[in-house]
py3Dmol code that shows the C-alpha trace and the ligand (Angstrom):
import py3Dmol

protein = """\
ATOM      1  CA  UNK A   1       3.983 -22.526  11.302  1.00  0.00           C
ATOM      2  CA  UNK A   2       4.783 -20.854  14.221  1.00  0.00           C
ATOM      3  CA  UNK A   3       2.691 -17.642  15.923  1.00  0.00           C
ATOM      4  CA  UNK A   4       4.303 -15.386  18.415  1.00  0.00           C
ATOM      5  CA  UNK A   5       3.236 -12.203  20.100  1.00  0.00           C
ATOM      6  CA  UNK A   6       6.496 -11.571  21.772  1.00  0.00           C
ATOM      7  CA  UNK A   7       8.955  -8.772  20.435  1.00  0.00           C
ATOM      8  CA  UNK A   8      11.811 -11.045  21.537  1.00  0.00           C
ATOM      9  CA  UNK A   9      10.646 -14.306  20.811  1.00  0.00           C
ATOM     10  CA  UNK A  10       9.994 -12.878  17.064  1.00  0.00           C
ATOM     11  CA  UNK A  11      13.241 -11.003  16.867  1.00  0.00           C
ATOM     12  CA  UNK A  12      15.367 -14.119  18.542  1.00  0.00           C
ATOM     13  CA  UNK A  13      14.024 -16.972  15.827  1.00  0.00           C
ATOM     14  CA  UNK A  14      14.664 -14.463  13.047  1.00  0.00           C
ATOM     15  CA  UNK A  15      17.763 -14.029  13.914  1.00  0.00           C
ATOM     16  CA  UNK A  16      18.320 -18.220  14.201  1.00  0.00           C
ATOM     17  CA  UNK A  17      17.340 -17.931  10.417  1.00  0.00           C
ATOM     18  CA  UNK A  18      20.048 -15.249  10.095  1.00  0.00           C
ATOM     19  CA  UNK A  19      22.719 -17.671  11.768  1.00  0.00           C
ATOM     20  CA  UNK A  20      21.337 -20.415   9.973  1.00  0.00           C
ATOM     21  CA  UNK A  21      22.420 -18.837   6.648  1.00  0.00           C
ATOM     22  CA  UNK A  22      18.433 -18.812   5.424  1.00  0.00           C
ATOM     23  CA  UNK A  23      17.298 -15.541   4.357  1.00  0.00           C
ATOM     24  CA  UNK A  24      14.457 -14.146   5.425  1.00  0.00           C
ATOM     25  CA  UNK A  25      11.212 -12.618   3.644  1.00  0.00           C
ATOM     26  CA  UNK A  26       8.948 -10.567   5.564  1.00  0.00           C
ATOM     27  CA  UNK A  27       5.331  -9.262   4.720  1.00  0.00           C
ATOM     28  CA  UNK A  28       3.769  -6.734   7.004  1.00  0.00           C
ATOM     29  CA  UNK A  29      -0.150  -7.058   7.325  1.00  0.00           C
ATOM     30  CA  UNK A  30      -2.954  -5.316   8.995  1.00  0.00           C
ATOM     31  CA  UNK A  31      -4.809  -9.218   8.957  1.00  0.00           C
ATOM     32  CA  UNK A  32      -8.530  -9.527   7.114  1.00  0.00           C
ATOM     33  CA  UNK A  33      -5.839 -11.205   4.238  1.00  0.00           C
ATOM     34  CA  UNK A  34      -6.788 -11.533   0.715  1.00  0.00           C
ATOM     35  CA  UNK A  35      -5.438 -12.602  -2.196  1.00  0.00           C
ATOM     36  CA  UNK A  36      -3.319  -9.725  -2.245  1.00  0.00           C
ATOM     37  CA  UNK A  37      -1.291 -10.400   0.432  1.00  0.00           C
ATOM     38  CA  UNK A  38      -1.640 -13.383  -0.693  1.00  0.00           C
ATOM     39  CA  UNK A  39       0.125 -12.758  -3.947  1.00  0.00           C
ATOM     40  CA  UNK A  40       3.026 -11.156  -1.456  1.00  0.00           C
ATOM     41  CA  UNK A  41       3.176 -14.048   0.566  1.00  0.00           C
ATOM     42  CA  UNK A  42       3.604 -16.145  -2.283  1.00  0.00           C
ATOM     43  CA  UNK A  43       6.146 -13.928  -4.167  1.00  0.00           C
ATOM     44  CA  UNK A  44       8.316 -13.857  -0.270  1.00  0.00           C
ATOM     45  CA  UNK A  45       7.968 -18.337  -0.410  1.00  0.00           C
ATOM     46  CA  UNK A  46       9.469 -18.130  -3.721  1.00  0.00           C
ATOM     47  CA  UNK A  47      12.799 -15.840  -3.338  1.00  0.00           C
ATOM     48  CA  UNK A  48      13.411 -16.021   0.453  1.00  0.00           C
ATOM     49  CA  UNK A  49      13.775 -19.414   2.421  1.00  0.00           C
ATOM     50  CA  UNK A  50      11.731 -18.076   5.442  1.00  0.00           C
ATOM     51  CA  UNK A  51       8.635 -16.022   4.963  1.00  0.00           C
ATOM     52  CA  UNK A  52       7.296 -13.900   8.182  1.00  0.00           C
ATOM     53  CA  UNK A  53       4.367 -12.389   8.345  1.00  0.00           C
ATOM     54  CA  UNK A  54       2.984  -9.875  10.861  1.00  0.00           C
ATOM     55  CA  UNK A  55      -0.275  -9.066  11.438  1.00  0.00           C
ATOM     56  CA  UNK A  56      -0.865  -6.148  13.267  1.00  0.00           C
ATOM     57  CA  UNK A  57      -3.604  -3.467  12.938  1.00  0.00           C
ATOM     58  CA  UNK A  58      -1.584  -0.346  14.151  1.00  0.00           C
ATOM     59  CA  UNK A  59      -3.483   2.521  16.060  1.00  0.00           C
ATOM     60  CA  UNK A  60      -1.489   5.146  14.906  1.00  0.00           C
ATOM     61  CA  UNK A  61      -1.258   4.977  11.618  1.00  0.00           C
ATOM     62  CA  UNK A  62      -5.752   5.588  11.852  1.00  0.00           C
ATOM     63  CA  UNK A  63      -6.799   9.347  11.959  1.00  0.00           C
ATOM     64  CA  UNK A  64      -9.365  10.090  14.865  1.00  0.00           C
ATOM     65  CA  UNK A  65     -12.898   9.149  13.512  1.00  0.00           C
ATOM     66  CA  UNK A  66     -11.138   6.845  11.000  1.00  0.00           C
ATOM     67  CA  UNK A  67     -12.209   3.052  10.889  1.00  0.00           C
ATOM     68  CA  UNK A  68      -9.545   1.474  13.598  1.00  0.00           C
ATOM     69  CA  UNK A  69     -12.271  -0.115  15.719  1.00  0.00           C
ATOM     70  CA  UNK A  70     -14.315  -1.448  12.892  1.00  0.00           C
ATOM     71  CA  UNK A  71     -11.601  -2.538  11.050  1.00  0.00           C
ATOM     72  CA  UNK A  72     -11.677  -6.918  10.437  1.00  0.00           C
ATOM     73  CA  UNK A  73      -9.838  -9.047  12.520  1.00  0.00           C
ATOM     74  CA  UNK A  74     -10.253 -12.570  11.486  1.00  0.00           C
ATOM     75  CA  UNK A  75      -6.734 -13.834  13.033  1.00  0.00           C
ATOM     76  CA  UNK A  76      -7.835 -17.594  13.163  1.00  0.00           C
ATOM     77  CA  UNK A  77      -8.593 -17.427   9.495  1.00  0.00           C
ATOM     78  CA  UNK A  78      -5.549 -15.563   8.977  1.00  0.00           C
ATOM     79  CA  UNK A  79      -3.561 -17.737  10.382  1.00  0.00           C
ATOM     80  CA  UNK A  80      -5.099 -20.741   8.605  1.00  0.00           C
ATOM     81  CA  UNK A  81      -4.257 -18.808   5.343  1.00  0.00           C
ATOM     82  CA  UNK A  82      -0.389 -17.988   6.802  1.00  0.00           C
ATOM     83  CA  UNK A  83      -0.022 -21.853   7.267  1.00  0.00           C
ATOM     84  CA  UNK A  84      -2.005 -22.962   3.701  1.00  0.00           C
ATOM     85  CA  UNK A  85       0.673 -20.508   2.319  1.00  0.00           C
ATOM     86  CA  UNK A  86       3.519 -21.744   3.543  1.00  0.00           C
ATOM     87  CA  UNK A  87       4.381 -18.987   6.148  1.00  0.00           C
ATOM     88  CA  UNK A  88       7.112 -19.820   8.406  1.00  0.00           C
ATOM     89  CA  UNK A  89       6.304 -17.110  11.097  1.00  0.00           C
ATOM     90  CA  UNK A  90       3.598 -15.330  11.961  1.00  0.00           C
ATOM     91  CA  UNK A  91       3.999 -12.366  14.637  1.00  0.00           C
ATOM     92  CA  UNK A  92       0.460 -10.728  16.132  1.00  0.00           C
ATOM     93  CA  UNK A  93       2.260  -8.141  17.822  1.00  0.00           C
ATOM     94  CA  UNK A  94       0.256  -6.493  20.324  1.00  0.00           C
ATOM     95  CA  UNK A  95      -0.342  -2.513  20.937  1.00  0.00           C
ATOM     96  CA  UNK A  96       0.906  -2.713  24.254  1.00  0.00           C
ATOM     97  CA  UNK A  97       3.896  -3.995  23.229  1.00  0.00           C
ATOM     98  CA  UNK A  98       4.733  -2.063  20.218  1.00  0.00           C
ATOM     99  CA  UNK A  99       3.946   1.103  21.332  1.00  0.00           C
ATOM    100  CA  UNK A 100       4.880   0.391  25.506  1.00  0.00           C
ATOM    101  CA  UNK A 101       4.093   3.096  28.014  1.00  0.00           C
ATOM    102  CA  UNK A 102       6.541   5.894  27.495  1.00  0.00           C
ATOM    103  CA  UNK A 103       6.851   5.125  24.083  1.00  0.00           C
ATOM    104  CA  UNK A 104       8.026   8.447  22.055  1.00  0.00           C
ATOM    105  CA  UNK A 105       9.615   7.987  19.213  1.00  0.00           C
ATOM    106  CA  UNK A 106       8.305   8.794  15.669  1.00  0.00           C
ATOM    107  CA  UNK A 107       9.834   8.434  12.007  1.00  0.00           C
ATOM    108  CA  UNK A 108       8.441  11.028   9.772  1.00  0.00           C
ATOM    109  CA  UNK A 109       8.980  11.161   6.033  1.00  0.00           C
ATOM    110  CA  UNK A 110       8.406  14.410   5.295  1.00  0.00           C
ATOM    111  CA  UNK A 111       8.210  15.235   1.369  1.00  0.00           C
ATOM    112  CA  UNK A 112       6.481  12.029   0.061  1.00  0.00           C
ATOM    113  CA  UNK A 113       3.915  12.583   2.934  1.00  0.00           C
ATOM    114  CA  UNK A 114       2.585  15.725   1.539  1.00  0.00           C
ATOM    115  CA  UNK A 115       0.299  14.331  -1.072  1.00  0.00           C
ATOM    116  CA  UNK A 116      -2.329  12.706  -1.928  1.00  0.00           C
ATOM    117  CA  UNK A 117      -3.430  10.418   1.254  1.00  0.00           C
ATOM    118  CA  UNK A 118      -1.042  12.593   3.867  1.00  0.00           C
ATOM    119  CA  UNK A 119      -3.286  15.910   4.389  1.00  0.00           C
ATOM    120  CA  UNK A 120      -6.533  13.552   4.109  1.00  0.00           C
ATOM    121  CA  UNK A 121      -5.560  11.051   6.790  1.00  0.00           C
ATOM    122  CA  UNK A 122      -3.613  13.527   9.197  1.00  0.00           C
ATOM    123  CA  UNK A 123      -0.725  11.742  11.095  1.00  0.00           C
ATOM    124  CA  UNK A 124      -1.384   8.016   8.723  1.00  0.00           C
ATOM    125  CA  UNK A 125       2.291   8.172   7.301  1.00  0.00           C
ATOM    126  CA  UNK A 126       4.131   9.333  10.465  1.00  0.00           C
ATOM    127  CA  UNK A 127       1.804   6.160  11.842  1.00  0.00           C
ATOM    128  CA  UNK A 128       3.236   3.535   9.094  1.00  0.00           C
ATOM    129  CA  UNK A 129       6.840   5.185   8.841  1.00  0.00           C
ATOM    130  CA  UNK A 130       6.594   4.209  12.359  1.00  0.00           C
ATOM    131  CA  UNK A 131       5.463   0.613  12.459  1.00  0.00           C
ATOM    132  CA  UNK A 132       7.170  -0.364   9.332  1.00  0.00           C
ATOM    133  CA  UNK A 133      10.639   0.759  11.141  1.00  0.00           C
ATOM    134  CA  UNK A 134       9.730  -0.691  14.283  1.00  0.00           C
ATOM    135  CA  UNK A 135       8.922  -4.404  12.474  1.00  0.00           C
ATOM    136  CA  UNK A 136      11.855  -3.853  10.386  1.00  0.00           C
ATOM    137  CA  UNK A 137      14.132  -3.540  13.440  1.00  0.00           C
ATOM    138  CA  UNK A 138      12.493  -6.854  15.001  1.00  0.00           C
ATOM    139  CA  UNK A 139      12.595  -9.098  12.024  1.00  0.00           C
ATOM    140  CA  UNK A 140      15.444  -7.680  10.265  1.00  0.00           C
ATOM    141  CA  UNK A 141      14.425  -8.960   6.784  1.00  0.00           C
ATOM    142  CA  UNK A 142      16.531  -9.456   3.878  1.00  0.00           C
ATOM    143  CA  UNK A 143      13.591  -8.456   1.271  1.00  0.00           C
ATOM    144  CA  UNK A 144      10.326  -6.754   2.490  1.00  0.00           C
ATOM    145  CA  UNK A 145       6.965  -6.621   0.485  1.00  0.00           C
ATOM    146  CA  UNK A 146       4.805  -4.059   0.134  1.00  0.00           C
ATOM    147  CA  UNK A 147       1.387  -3.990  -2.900  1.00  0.00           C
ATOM    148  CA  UNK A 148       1.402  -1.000  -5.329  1.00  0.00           C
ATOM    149  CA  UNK A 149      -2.357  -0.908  -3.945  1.00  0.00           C
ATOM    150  CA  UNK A 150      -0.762   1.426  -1.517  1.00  0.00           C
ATOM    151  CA  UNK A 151       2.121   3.064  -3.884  1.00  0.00           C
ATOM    152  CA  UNK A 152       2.345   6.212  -1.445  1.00  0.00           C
ATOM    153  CA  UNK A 153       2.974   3.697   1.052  1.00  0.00           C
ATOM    154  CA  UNK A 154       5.595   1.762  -0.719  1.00  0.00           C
ATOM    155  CA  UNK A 155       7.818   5.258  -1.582  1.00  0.00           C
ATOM    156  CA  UNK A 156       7.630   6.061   1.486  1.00  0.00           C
ATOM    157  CA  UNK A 157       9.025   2.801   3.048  1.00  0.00           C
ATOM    158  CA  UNK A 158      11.826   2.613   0.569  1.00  0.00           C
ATOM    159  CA  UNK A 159      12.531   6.142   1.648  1.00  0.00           C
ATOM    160  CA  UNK A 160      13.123   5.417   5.157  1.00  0.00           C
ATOM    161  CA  UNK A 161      14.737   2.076   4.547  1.00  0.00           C
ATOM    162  CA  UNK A 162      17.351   4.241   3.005  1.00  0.00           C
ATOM    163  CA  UNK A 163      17.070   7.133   5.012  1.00  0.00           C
ATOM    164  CA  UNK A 164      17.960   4.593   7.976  1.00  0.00           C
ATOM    165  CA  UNK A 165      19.925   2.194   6.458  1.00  0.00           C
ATOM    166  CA  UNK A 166      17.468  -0.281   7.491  1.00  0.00           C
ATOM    167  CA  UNK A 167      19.425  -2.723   4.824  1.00  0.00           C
ATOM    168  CA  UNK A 168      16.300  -4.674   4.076  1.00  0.00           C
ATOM    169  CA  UNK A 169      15.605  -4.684   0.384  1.00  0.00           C
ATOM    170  CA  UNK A 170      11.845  -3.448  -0.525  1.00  0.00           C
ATOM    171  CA  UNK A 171      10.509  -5.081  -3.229  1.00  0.00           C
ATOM    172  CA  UNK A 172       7.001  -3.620  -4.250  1.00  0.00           C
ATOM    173  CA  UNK A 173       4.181  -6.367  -6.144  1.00  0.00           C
ATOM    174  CA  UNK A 174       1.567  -5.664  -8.687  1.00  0.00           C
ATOM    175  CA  UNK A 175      -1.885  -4.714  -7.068  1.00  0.00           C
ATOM    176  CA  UNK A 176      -4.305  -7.800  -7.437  1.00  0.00           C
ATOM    177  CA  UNK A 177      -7.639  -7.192  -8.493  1.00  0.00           C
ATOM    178  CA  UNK A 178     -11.419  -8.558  -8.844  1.00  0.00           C
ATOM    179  CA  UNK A 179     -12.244  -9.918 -11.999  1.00  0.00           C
ATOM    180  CA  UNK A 180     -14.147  -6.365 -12.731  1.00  0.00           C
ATOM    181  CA  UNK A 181     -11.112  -4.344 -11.719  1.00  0.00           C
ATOM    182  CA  UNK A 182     -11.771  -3.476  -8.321  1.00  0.00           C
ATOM    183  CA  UNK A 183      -8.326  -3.533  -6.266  1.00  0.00           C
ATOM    184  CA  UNK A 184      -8.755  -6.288  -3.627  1.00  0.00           C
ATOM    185  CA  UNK A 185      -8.776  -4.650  -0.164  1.00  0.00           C
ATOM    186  CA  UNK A 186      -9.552  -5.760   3.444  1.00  0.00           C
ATOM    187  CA  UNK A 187     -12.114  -3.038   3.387  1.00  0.00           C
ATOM    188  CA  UNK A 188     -13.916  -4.215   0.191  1.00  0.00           C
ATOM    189  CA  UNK A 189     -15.780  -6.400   2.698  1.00  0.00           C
ATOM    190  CA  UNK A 190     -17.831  -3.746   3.989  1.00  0.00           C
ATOM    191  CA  UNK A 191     -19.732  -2.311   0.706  1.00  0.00           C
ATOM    192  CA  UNK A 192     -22.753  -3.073   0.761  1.00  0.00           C
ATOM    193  CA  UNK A 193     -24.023  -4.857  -3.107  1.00  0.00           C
ATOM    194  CA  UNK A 194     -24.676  -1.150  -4.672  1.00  0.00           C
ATOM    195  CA  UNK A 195     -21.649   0.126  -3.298  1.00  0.00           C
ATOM    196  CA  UNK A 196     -19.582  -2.642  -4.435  1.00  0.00           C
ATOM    197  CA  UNK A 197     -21.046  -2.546  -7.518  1.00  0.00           C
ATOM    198  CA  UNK A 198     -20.245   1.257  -7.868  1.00  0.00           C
ATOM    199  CA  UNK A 199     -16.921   0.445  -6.743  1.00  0.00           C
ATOM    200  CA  UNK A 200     -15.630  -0.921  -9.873  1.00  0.00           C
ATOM    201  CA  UNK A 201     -15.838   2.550 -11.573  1.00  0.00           C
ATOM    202  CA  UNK A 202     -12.464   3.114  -9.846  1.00  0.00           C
ATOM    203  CA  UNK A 203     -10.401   1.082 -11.835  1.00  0.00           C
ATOM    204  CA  UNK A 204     -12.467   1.617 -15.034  1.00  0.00           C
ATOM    205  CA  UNK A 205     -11.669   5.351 -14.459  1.00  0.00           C
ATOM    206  CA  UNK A 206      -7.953   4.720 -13.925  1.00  0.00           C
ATOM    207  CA  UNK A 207      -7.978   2.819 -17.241  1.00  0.00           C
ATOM    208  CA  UNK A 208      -9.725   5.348 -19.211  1.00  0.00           C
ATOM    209  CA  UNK A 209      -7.418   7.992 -17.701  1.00  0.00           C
ATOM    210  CA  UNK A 210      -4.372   6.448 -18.969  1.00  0.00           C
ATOM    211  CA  UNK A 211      -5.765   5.747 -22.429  1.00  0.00           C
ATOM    212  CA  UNK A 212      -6.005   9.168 -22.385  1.00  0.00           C
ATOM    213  CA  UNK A 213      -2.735  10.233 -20.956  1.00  0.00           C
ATOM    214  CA  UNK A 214      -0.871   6.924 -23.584  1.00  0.00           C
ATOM    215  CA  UNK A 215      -2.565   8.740 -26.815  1.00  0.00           C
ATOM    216  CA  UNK A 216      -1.446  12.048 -24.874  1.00  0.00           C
ATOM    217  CA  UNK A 217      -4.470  14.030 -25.820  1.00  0.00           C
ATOM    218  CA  UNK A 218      -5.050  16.996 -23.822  1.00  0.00           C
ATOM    219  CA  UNK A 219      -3.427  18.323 -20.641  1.00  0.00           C
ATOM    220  CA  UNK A 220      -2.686  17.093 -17.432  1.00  0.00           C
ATOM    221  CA  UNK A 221      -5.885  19.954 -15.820  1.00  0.00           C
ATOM    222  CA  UNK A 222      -8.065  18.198 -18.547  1.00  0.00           C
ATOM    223  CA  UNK A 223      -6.818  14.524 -17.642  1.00  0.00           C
ATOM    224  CA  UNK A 224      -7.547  14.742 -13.933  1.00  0.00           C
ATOM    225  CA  UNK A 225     -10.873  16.292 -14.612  1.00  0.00           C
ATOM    226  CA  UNK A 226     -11.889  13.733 -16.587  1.00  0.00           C
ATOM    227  CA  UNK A 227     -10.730  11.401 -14.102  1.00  0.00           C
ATOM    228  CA  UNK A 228     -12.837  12.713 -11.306  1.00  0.00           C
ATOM    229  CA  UNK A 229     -16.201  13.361 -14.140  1.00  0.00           C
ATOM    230  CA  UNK A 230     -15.780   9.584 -14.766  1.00  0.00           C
ATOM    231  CA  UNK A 231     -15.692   8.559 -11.056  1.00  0.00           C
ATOM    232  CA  UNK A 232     -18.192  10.636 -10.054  1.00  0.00           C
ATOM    233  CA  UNK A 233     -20.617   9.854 -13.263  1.00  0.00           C
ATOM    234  CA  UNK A 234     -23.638   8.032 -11.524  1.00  0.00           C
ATOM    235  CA  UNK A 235     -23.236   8.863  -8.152  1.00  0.00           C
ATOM    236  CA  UNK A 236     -22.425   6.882  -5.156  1.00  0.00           C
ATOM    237  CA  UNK A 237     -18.692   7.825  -5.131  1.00  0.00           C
ATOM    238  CA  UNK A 238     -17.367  10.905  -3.048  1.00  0.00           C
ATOM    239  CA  UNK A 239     -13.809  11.548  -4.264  1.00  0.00           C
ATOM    240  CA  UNK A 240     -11.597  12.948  -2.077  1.00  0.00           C
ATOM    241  CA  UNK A 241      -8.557  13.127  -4.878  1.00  0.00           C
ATOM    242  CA  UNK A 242      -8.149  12.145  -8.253  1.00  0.00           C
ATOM    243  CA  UNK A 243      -4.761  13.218  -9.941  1.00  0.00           C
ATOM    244  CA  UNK A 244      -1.822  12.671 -11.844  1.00  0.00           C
ATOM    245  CA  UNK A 245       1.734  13.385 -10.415  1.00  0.00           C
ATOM    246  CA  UNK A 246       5.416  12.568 -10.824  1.00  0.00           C
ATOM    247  CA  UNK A 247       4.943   8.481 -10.419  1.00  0.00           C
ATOM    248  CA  UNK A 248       8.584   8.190  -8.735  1.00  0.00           C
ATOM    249  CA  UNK A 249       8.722  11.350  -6.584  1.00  0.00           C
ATOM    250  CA  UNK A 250       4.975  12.750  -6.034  1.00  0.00           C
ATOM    251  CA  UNK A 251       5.709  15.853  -7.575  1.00  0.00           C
ATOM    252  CA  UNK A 252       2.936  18.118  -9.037  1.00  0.00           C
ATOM    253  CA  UNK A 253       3.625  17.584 -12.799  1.00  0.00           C
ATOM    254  CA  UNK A 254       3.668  21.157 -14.978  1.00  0.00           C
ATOM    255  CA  UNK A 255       0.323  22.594 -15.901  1.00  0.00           C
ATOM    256  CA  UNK A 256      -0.228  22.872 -19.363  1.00  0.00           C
ATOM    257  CA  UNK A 257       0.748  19.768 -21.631  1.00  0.00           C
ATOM    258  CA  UNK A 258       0.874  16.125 -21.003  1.00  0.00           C
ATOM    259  CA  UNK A 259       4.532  14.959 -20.358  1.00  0.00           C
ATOM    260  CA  UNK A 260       6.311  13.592 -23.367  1.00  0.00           C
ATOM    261  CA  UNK A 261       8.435  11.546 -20.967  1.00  0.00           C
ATOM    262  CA  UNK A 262      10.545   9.811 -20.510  1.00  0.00           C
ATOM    263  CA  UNK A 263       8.852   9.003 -17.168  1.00  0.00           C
ATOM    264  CA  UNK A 264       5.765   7.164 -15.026  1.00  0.00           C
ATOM    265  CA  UNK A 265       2.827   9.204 -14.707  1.00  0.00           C
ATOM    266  CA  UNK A 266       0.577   8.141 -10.890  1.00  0.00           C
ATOM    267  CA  UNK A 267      -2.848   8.111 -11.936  1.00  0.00           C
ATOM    268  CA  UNK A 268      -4.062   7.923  -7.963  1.00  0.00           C
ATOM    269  CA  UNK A 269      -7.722   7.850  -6.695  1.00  0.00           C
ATOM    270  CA  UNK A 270      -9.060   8.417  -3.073  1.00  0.00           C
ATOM    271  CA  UNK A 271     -12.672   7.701  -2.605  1.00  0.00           C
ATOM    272  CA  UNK A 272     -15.385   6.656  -0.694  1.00  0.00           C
ATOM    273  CA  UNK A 273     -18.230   4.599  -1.540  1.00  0.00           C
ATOM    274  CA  UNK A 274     -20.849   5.203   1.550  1.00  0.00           C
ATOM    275  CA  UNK A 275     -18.049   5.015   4.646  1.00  0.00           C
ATOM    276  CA  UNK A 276     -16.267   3.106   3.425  1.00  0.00           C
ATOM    277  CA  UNK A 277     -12.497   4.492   1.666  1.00  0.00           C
ATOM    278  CA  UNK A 278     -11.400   3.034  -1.208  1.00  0.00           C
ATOM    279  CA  UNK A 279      -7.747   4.105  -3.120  1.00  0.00           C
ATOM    280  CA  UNK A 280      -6.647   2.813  -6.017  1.00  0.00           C
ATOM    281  CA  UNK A 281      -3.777   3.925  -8.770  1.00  0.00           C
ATOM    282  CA  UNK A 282      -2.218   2.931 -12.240  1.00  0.00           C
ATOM    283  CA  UNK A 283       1.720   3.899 -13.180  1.00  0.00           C
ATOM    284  CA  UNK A 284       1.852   4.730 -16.672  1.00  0.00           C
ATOM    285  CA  UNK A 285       5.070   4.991 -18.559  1.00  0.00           C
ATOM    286  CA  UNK A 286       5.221   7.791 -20.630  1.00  0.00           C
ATOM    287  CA  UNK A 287       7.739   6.933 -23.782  1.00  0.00           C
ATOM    288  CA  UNK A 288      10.997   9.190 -25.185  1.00  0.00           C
ATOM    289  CA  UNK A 289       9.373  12.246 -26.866  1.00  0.00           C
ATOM    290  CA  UNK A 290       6.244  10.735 -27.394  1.00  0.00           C
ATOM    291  CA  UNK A 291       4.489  12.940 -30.226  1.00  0.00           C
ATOM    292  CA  UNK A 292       7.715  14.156 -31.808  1.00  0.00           C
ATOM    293  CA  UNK A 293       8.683  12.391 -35.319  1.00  0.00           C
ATOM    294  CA  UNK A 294      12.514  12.925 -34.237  1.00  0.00           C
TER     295      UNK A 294
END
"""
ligand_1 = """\
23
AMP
P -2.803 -3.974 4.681
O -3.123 -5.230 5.420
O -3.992 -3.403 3.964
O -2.024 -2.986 5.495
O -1.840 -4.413 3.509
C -0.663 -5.128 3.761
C 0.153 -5.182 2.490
O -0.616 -5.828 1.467
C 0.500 -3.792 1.970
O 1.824 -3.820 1.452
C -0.517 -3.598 0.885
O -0.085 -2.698 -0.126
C -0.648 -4.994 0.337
N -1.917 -5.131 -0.386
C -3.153 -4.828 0.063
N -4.073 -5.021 -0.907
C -3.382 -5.452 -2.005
C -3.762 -5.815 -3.347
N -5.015 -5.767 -3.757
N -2.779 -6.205 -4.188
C -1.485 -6.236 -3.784
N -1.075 -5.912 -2.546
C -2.007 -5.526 -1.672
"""
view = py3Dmol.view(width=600, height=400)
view.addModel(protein, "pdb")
view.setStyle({"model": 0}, {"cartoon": {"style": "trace"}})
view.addModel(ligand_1, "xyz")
view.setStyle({"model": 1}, {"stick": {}})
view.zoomTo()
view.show()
């Protein structure tokens, strides 16, 4: 396992695996790692014959007042986990370098930041459009991962991947979970016992929701509603949005009526127990003419 902090040195041994003929697998990190980016890791080790990882927790992809300074850094325990894994390369890329004095240049995705997380964490996608570009121009990977966990995230990487004909291919891994449901997150560490506790109403209100939207009873006003009742049952949860949309472009989906597909439905979740944010989602697919006997 190597570690390097250098831009260069990074960009130069990637592209020795490039000459080399070995392709490359990269999995961009913010560190505290988990079994979820675990799961990435491991998923990168088995189709790509180098696996890079960076672990970088980028300042401008936090709001003012969000949780930048508080947020883990375990990087010798990281790094142990990179090299139990099987990681090849690990970069810790460093503010000063990333984002260098006189540093001006911003990728903005415009329509998939609307929703959801963009208005709520003002300036968070320009932040990650941003970083993601920047580490795919270093490493210049043949496949990128990226966890559903995040699926606003993930559409709006592939976005600009295209947009900029980054040619890496994103490939995009099933979220990874507690065994009561809650989505494994470098956050989770900070709930306190009640709050973790209350924490695994998320996914237990994601699951009801698309019971509900899979039998297609009701409409898509009485879905979400239920979705934020059931989350906010009990107390302890302060949800910031709880909705259904279009799952592959974000789009509101028409009032009235559950869809009768076919489609995916985003069931997507924003909320915080005490400070701490959680999000979580589900992608449900919504058959042919579901209720029809045609
Ligand atoms: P982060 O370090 O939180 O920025 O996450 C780095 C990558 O790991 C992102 O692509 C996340 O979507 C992914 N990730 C985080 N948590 C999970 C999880 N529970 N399951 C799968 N992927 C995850």
């Amino acid at each position: 396992l190597k570690v390097l902090r250098e831009v260069d040195a990074v960009a130069r041994l990637a592209d020795r695996f490039r000459a080399a003929g070995l392709s490359i697998g990269f999995v961009p990190t913010m560190g505290a790692l988990h079994a979820g980016h675990l799961a990435l890791v491991a998923r990168a080790r088995a189709e790509c014959e180098r696996v890079i990882v960076s672990i970088f927790v980028n300042p401008t992809q936090f709001a003012p007042g969000e949780d930048f300074d508080a947020y883990p850094r375990p990087l010798t325990a990281d790094i142990e986990a990179c090299r139990e894994a099987g990681v090849d390369l690990v970069f810790c890329g460093e503010a000063r370098d990333l984002y260098p004095p006189g540093f001006q240049t911003w990728v903005a995705v415009e329509e998939l930041a609307k929703p959801l997380c963009g208005p709520r964490r003002p300036g968070h996608f320009r932040g990650v459009a941003t970083i993601v570009s920047q580490l795919l121009s270093i490493v210049r990977p043949h496949r990128a991962y990226f966890g559903r966990k995040d699926y606003q995230q993930c559409l709006v990487v592939a976005r600009l991947v295209t947009d900029l004909h980054l040619g890496t291919e994103v490939r995009t891994c099933e979220t990874v979970r507690e065994s009561d449901g809650l989505a494994m997150s470098s956050r989770n560490a900070r709930l306190s016992p009640a709050e973790r506790t209350t924490a695994a109403r998320i996914h237990r209100a994601l699951a009801a929701a698309r019971e509900t939207l899979e039998r297609g009873e009701g409409s898509v006003e009485s879905l979400e509603a239920k979705l934020r009742g059931d989350l906010e049952r009990g107390g302890g949860l302060e949800v910031e949005y709880a909705e259904a949309l279009d799952a592959p472009t974000l789009a509101a989906l028409p009032s009235g009526n559950l869809p009768r597909g076919p489609g995916h439905v985003l069931l997507a979740v924003a909320a915080r127990a005490g400070k701490t944010r959680l999000i979580d989602n589900l992608v449900v697919e919504i058959p042919a003419r579901r209720g029809t006997t045609d």
